[in-house]
KESE-459689 format. One record per residue (C-alpha): residue in one letter; x, y, z. Coordinates in steps of 0.25 Angstrom, whole numbers, padded with zeros to 4 digits, always signed. Example, Ala and Ser with C-alpha at 12.3 -4.5 7.8 and 13.67 -1.06 7.14 Angstrom:
// residues 2
A+0049-0018+0031;S+0055-0004+0029;
//
This chain:
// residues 444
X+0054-0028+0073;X+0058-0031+0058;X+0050-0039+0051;X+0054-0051+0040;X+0051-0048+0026;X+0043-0061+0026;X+0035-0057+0039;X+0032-0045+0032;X+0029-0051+0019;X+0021-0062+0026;X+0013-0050+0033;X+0011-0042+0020;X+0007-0053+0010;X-0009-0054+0017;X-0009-0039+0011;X-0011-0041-0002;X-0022-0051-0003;X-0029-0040+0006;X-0028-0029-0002;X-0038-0036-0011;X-0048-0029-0002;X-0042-0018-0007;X-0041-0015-0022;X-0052-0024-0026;X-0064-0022-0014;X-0062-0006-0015;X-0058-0003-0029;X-0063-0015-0038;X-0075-0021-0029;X-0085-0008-0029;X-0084-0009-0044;X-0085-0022-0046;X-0099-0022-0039;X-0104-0010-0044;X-0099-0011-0059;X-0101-0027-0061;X-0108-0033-0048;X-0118-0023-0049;X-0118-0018-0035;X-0123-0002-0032;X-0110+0006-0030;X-0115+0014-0018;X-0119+0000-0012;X-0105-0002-0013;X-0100+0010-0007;X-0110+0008+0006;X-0105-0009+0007;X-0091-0004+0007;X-0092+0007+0017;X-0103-0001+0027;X-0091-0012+0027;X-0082-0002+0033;X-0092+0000+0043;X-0091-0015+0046;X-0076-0014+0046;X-0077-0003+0055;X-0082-0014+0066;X-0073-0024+0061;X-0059-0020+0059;X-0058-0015+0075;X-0063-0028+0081;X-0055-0036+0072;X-0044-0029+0075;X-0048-0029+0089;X-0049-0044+0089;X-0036-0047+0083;X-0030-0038+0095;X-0036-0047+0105;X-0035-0061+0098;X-0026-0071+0103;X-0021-0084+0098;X-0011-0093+0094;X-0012-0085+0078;X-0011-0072+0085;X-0020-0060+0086;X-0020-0056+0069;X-0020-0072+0063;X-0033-0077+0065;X-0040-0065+0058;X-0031-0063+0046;X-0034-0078+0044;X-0048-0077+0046;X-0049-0064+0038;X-0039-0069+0025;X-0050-0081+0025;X-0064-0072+0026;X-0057-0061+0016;X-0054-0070+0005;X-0069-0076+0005;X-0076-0063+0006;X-0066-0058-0006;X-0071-0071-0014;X-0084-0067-0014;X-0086-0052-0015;X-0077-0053-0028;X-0084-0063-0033;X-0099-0060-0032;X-0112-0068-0035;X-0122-0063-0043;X-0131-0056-0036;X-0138-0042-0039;X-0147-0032-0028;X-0146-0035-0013;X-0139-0047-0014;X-0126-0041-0024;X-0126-0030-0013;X-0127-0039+0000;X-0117-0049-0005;X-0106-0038-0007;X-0111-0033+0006;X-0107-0045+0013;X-0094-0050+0007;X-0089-0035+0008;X-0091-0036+0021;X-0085-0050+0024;X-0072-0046+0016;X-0072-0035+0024;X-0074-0040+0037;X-0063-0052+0034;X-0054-0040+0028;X-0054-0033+0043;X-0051-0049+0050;X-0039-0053+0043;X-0034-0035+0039;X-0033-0031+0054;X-0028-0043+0058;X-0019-0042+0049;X-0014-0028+0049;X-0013-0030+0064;X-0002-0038+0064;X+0008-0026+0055;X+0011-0017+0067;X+0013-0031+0077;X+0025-0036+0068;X+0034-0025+0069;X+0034-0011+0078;X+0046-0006+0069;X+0042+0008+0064;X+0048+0006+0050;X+0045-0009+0048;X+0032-0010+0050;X+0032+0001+0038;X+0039-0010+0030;X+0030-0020+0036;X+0017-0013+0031;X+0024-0009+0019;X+0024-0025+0015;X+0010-0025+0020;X+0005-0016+0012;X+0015-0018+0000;X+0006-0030+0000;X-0005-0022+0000;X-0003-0014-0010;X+0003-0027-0020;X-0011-0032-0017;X-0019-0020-0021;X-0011-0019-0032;X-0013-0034-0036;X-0029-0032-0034;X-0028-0018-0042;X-0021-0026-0053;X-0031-0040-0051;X-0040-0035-0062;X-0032-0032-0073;X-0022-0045-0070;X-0036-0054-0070;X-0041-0047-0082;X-0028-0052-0088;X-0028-0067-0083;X-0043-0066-0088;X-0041-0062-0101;X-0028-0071-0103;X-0037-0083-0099;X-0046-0078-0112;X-0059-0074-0101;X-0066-0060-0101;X-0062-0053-0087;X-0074-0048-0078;X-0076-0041-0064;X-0080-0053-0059;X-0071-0061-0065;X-0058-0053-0059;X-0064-0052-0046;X-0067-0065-0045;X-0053-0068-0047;X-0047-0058-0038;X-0056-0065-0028;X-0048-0079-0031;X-0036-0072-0030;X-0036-0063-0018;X-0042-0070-0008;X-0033-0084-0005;X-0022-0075-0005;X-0029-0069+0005;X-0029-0082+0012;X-0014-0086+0007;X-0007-0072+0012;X-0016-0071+0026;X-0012-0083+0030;X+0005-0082+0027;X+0003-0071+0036;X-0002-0076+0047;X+0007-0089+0046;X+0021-0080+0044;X+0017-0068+0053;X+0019-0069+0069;X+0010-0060+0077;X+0018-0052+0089;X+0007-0048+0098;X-0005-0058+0104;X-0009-0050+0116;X-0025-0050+0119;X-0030-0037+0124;X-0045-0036+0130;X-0047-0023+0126;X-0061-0021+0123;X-0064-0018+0107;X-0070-0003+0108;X-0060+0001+0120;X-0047-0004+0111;X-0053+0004+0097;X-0055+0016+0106;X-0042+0018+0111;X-0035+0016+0097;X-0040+0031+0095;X-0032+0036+0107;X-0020+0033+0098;X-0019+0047+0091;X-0008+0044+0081;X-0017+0031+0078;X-0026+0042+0075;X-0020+0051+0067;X-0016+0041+0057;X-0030+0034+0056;X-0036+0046+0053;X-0026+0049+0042;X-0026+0037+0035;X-0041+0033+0034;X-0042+0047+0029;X-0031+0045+0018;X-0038+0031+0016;X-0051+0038+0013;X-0045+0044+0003;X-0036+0033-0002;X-0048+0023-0003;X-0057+0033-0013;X-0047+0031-0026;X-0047+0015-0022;X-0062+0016-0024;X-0063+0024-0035;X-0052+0023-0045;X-0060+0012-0054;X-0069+0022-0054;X-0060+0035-0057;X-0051+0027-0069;X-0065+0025-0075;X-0072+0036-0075;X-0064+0048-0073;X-0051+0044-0079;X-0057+0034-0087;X-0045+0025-0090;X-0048+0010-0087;X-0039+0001-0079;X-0040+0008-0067;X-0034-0004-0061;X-0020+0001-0069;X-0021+0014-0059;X-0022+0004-0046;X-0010-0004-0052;X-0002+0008-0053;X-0005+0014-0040;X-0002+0001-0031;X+0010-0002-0039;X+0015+0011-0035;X+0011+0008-0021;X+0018-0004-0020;X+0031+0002-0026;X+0033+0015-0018;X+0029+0008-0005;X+0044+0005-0001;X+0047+0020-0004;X+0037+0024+0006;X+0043+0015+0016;X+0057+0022+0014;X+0049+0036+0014;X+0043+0031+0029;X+0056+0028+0036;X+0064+0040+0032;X+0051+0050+0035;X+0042+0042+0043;X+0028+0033+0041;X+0019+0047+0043;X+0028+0057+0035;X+0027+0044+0023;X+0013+0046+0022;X+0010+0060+0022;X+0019+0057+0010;X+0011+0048+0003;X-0002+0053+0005;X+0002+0066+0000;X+0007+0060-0012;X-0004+0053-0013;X-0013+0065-0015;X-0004+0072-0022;X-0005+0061-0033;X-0019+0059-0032;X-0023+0073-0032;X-0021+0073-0048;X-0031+0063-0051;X-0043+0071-0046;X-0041+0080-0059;X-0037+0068-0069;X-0050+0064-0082;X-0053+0054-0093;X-0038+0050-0099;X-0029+0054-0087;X-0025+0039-0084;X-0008+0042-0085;X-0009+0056-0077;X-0018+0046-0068;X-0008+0035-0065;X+0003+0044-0062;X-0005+0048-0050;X-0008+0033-0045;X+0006+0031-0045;X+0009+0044-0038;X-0003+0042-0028;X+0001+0028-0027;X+0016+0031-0023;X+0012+0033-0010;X+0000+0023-0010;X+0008+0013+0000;X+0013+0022+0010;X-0001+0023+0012;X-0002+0012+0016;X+0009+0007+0023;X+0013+0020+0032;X-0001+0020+0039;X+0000+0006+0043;X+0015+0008+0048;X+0011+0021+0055;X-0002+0013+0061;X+0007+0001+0067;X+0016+0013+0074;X+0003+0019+0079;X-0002+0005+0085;X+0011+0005+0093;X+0008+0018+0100;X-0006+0010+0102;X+0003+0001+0110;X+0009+0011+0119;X-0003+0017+0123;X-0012+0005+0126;X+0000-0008+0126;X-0007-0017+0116;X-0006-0020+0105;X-0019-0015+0096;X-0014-0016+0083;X-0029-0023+0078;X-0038-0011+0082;X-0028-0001+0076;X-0028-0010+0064;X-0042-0011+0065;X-0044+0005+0065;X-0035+0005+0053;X-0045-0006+0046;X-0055+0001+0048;X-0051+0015+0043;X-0045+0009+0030;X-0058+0002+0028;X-0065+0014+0031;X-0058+0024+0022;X-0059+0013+0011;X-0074+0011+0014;X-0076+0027+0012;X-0068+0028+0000;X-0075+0017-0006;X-0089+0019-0001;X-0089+0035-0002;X-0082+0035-0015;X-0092+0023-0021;X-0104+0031-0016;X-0101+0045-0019;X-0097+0041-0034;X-0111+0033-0034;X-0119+0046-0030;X-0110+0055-0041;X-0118+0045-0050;X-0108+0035-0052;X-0113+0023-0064;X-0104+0012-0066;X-0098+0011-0081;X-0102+0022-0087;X-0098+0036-0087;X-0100+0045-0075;X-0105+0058-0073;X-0097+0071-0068;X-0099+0070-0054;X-0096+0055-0053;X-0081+0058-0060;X-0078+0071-0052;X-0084+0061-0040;X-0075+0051-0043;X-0062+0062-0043;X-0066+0067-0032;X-0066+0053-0022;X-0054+0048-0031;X-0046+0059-0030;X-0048+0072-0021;X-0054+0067-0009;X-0042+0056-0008;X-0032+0067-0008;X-0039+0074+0002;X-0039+0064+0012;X-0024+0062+0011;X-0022+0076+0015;X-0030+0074+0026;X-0024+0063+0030;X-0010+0069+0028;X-0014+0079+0037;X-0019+0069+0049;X-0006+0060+0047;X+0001+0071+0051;X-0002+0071+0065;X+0002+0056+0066;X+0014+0058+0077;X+0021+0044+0078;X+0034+0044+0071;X+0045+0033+0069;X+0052+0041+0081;X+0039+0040+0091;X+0036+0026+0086;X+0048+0021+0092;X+0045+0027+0106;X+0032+0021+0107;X+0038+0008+0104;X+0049+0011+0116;X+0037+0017+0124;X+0030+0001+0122;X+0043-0005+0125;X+0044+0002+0136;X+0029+0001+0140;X+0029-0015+0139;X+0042-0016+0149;
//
């Protein structure tokens, strides 16, 4: 089935609000509350990795749910709607903090972490969901996530560039900016395009599937793991996500103290830009040599690049962004091949059970981005606290050779281990056309 350039658009725009959640909680936030807010950073680190543990609970049964819902909207509408609503508010209040200090700084956090988390999962999985039912074309839902997260990355690349444009407009308005200040207004501006975006969506988009199946919660989780090539690739992507989620964390930190250059956010510029611009390449590299063989690709390019700056010091910015932009070459094809090589995955789901389950797979897939985030953030913060991290001042040895270590070697690492998993994934273009025959077939 081909998809419109406006459906797709209409499906992609909901993105980039959402990767607010990304650049800003993962990379910004931590530093926000430890530097300025005055929050411990290892409280930081066990918030964010207990709120994976939430999500662990609540991406399956959310996913679950919007399987199983019926109604005039359709299975995904109501929760993208009720989730766009909950997100934006949550995201008002954690940037913009009230003064409190001790028990109260820390319970505060706690909580709207854990409500922008918890409305993150209701309107994402959802969401998600609703890429593999709108096409079963093997190349076009490539280009279908490619819009998707194109928008993604445009978003991340917004939020990466949010600081230095509001410093601008702040300055240009004759005000001194603050961290307060530019989160306050990046709280004003992200969250009603939540909203705005959320809502095209679900009034362009036409959902395909309604059926309601009564298959118990832990009996349909289960049987996702008999689907071997299911997983093969969620074991190779949360790995690589690990690894992927450690530099997010700590780049603030490793421009400052062991390049120490400022505008670290330059870096984050450059490497989403580059993203955003080699993604159609990547889409052209996928059709002539297939969705698997494109991302071994990228990965190892990734770590060839990113190899480099484990041995990089004081002054070596240049050297420094030619590796972002080499590492960031392939930094969309990590995300859009996965998701295009889970929708085929979901189709063999289909063949072997005759539903469709596209909530609990993407549910699964929830929880392992969020897990592999909430590690890379939560190990990283902690094991830089215990190497005797102190904010704004100079650090020790064994915090700088700490923070190379998690920024650098152990992200490489992981995707050589997840090249070597991916490498057993067996559905190609050619066996993903006979299991749609094989459902044709099976439905008649």
């Amino acid at each position: 089935m081909r998809l419109s350039r406006a459906d797709k658009l209409a499906y992609a725009l909901p993105a980039l609000p959402l990767a607010v959640i990304g650049i800003p909680v993962y990379v910004f936030l931590p530093k926000f509350y430890t530097d300025t807010i005055g929050l411990d950073i290892s409280t930081i680190g066990i918030l964010l990795m207990a709120v994976r543990v939430f999500d662990a609970v609540t991406d399956p049964v959310i996913g679950y749910l919007s399987d199983k819902t019926p109604g005039p909207l359709g299975r995904r509408k109501p929760y993208i709607a009720v989730g766009a609503l909950g997100l934006a508010l949550s995201i008002l209040f954690l940037f913009r903090p009230m003064a409190l200090s001790g028990s109260s700084l820390t319970f505060y956090f706690g909580f709207w972490l854990f409500a922008l988390f918890f409305f993150w999962t209701v309107i994402t999985i959802p969401y998600e969901s609703l890429g593999p039912e709108l096409t079963t074309d093997y190349h076009e839902r490539t280009s279908l996530f490619a819009f998707r997260d194109g928008f993604l990355i445009l978003g991340t690349l917004l939020a990466a560039a949010a600081p230095v444009m509001i410093d601008a407009a702040v300055n240009a308005l004759g005000q001194d900016p603050n961290e307060r200040l530019r989160f306050s207004i990046m709280a004003f501006l992200f969250a009603p395009m939540i909203v705005m975006f959320s809502f095209y969506c679900i009034y362009r988009i036409k959902e395909t599937f309604s059926q309601d199946t009564k298959e118990a919660l832990n009996k349909g989780v289960l049987s996702v793991f008999q689907n071997r090539p299911f997983l093969i690739l969620i074991t190779a992507f949360t790995i690589s996500a690990f690894g992927s989620n450690l530099p997010a964390t700590l780049i603030l930190y490793y421009v400052e103290y062991v390049l120490k250059v400022p505008n670290a956010e330059g870096f984050l510029l450059i490497y989403f830009l580059t993203g955003i611009l080699f993604l159609p390449l990547w889409i052209m590299i996928s059709r002539k040599m297939g969705k698997k063989r494109a991302w071994i690709i990228s990965m190892s390019i990734n770590t060839g690049a990113f190899l480099g700056v484990f041995f990089l010091g004081p002054g070596d910015a240049f050297i420094y962004g030619v590796l972002v932009f080499l590492s960031g070459s392939g930094f969309g094809a990590g995300l859009v091949l996965p998701s295009s090589i889970q929708a085929d995955v979901i189709d063999y789901d289909q063949l072997l059970t005759g539903q469709r389950r596209e909530g609990r797979y993407i549910g699964l897939w929830s929880i392992a981005k969020k897990l592999s985030a909430a590690l890379g953030i939560g190990i990283g913060l902690l094991l830089l606290g215990n190497a005797g991290y102190s904010p704004n001042m100079a650090q020790n040895d064994a915090t700088v050779m700490m923070l190379r270590l998690l920024y650098a070697l152990v992200p490489c690492l992981c995707n050589i281990l997840a090249i070597l998993i991916i490498c057993f994934y067996p559905i190609t273009e050619k066996k993903h056309a006979q299991i749609l025959r094989d459902i044709e077939n099976n439905a008649d």
